[in-house]
C-alpha positions in Angstrom: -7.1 -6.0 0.0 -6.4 -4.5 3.4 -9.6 -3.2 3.6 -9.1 -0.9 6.8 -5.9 0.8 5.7 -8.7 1.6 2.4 -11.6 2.6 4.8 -9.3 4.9 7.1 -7.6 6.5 3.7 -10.9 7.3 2.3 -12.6 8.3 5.4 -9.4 11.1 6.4 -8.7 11.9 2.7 -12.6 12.8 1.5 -13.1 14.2 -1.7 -9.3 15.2 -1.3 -8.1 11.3 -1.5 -10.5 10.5 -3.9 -9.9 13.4 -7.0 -6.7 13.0 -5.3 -6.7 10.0 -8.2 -4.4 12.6 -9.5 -2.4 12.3 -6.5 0.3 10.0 -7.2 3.3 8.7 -4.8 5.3 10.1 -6.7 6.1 12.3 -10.6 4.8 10.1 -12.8 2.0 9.2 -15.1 -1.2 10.6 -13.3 -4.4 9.1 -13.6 -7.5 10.8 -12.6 -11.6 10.0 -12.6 -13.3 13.0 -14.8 -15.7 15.0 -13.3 -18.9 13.9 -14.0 -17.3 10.8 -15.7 -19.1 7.9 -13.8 -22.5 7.7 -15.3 -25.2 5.1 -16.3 -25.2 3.3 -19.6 -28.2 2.3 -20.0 -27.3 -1.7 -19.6 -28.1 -2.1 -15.9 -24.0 -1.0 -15.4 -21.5 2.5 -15.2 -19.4 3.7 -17.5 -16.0 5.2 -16.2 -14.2 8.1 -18.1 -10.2 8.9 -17.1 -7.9 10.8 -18.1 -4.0 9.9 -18.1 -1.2 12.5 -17.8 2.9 13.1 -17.1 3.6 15.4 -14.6 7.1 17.5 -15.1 10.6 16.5 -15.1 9.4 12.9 -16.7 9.4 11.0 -20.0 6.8 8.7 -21.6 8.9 5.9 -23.6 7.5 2.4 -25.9 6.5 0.0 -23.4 5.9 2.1 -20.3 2.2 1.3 -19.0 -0.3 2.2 -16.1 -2.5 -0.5 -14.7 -5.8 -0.2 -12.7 -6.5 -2.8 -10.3 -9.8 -4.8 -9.5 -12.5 -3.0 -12.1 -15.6 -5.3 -11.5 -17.9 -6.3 -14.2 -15.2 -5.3 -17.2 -16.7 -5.2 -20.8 -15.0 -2.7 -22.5 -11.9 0.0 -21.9 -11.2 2.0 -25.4 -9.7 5.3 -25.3 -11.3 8.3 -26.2 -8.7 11.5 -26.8 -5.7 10.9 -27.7 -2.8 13.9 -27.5 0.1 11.6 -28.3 1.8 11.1 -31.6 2.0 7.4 -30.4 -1.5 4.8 -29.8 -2.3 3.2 -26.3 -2.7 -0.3 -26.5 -5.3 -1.9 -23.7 -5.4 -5.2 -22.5 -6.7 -7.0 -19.5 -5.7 -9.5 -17.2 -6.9 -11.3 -13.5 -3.3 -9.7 -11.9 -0.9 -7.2 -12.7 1.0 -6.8 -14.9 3.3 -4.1 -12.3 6.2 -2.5 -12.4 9.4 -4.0 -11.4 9.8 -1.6 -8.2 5.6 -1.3 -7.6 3.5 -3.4 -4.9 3.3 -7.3 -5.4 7.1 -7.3 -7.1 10.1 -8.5 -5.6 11.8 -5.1 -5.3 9.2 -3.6 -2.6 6.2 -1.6 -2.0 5.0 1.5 -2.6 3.1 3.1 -0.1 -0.6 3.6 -0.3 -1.3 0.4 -2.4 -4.6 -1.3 -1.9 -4.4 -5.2 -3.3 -4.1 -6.9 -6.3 -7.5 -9.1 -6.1 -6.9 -12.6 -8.0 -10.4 -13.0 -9.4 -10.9 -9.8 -10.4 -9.9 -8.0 -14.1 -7.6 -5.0 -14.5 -7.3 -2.7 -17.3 -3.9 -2.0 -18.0 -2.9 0.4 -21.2 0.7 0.4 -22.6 2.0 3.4 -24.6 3.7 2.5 -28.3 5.4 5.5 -30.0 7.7 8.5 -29.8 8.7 9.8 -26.7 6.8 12.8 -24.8 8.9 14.6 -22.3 7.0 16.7 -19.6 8.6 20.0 -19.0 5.8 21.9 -18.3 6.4 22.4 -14.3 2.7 24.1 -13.7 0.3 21.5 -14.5 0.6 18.1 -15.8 0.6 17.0 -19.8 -2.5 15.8 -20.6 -1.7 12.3 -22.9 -5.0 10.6 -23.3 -8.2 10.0 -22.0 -10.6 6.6 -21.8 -13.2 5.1 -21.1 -14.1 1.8 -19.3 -17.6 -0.3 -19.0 -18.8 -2.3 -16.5 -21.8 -3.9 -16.2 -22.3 -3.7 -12.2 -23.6 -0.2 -10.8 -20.9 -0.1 -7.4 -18.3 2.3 -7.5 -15.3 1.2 -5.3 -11.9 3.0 -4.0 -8.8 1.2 -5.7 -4.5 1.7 -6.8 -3.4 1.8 -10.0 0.5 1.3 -10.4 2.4 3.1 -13.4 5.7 3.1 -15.4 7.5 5.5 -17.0 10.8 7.3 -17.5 13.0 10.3 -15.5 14.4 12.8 -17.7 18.1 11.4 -17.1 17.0 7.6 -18.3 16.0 5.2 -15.6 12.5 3.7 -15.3 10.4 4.9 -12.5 7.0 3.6 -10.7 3.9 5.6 -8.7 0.7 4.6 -7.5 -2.5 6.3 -7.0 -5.9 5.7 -6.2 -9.5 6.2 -8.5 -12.9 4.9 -8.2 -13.7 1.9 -10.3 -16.9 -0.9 -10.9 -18.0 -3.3 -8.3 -20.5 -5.4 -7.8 -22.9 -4.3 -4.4 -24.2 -7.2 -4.5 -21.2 -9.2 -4.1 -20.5 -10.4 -0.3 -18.9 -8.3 2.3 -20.8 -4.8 1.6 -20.2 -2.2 4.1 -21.5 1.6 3.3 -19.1 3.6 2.2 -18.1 6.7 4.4 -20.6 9.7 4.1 -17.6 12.3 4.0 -16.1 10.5 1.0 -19.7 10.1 -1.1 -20.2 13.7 -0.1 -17.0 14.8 -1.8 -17.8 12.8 -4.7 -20.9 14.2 -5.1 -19.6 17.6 -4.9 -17.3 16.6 -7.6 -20.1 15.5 -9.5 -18.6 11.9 -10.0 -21.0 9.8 -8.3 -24.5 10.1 -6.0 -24.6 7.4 -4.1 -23.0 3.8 -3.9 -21.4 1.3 -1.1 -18.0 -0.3 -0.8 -17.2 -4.2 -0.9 -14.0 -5.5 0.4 -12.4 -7.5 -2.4 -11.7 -11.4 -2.7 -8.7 -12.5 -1.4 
């Protein structure tokens, strides 16, 4: 991870960058941390709640996927609601899987991409079913929401990449930030900014926490 272009983006950003998990790169699928969704389970870990959306102008198609990089500690990642006449399929793996045209591919970069750790699980979710066009232009269409487990207590700042369709055909990418699981007591801790966990708490996702940088 580059971990100062992550400290600086948090730091400006506040609870703007951070709910600003709905703020992709560009129309696409949108996922966002619920409020109040990062709570104890009882197991010494957090659990995570998200939900996933399409903003306007867009299409959901078979095969088209969002992946959540570097979530610490993964048990479990099952979904929750589901709006969609299709069914989300998760899966989990130590890198990627990205889109063609998102960070780590051979076609580029997209801006605001924080690493892909090698040692550390994602959880990626792939739609199968009929296709759901977005052409509500005043707030995103809601498609599902979920839920992931971790066993660690750390909440972290980290990309997610997604795939999906525009309305006249070809595939496009985004990526976004949320918080996920860490360890704190991994190496490398260093507090997170106190404008960031004072957003968050005014958000009522988290009250307290620190930031690790990942493993290379």
């Amino acid at each position: 991870m580059k971990f100062g272009r992550l400290l600086v983006a948090a730091a400006v950003g506040g609870a703007g960058f951070l709910f600003g998990a709905g703020n992709a790169h560009a129309n696409s699928i949108v996922v966002s941390n619920l409020p109040g969704g990062i709570v104890a389970n009882g197991s010494g870990g957090n659990t995570f709640d998200y939900s996933v959306s399409l903003t306007a102008a867009n299409q959901l198609k078979s095969g088209d996927f969002f992946t959540i990089f570097d979530f610490e500690g993964l048990l479990s990642a099952t979904v929750l609601t589901n709006l969609t006449a299709g069914t989300w399929a998760f899966s989990s793996a130590m890198g990627g899987p990205a889109p063609a045209s998102a960070p780590g591919s051979t076609q580029g970069a997209l801006p605001g991409f924080l690493g892909d750790s090698s040692v550390v699980e994602n959880i990626t979710f792939t739609y199968t079913g009929s296709t759901v066009t977005a052409l509500d232009f005043t707030a995103p269409t809601p498609l599902f929401t979920f839920q992931a487990v971790s066993k660690f207590l750390g909440v972290n700042v980290d990309s997610y990449v997604a795939q999906d369709h525009v309305l006249s055909g070809p595939v496009t990418s985004n990526v976004g930030q949320v918080l996920v699981a860490f360890d704190p007591a991994g190496p490398q801790t260093l507090p997170l900014p106190g404008a960031v966990w004072g957003g968050m708490a005014l958000m009522g996702l988290v009250a307290g926490g620190k930031l690790r940088r990942k493993p290379a």
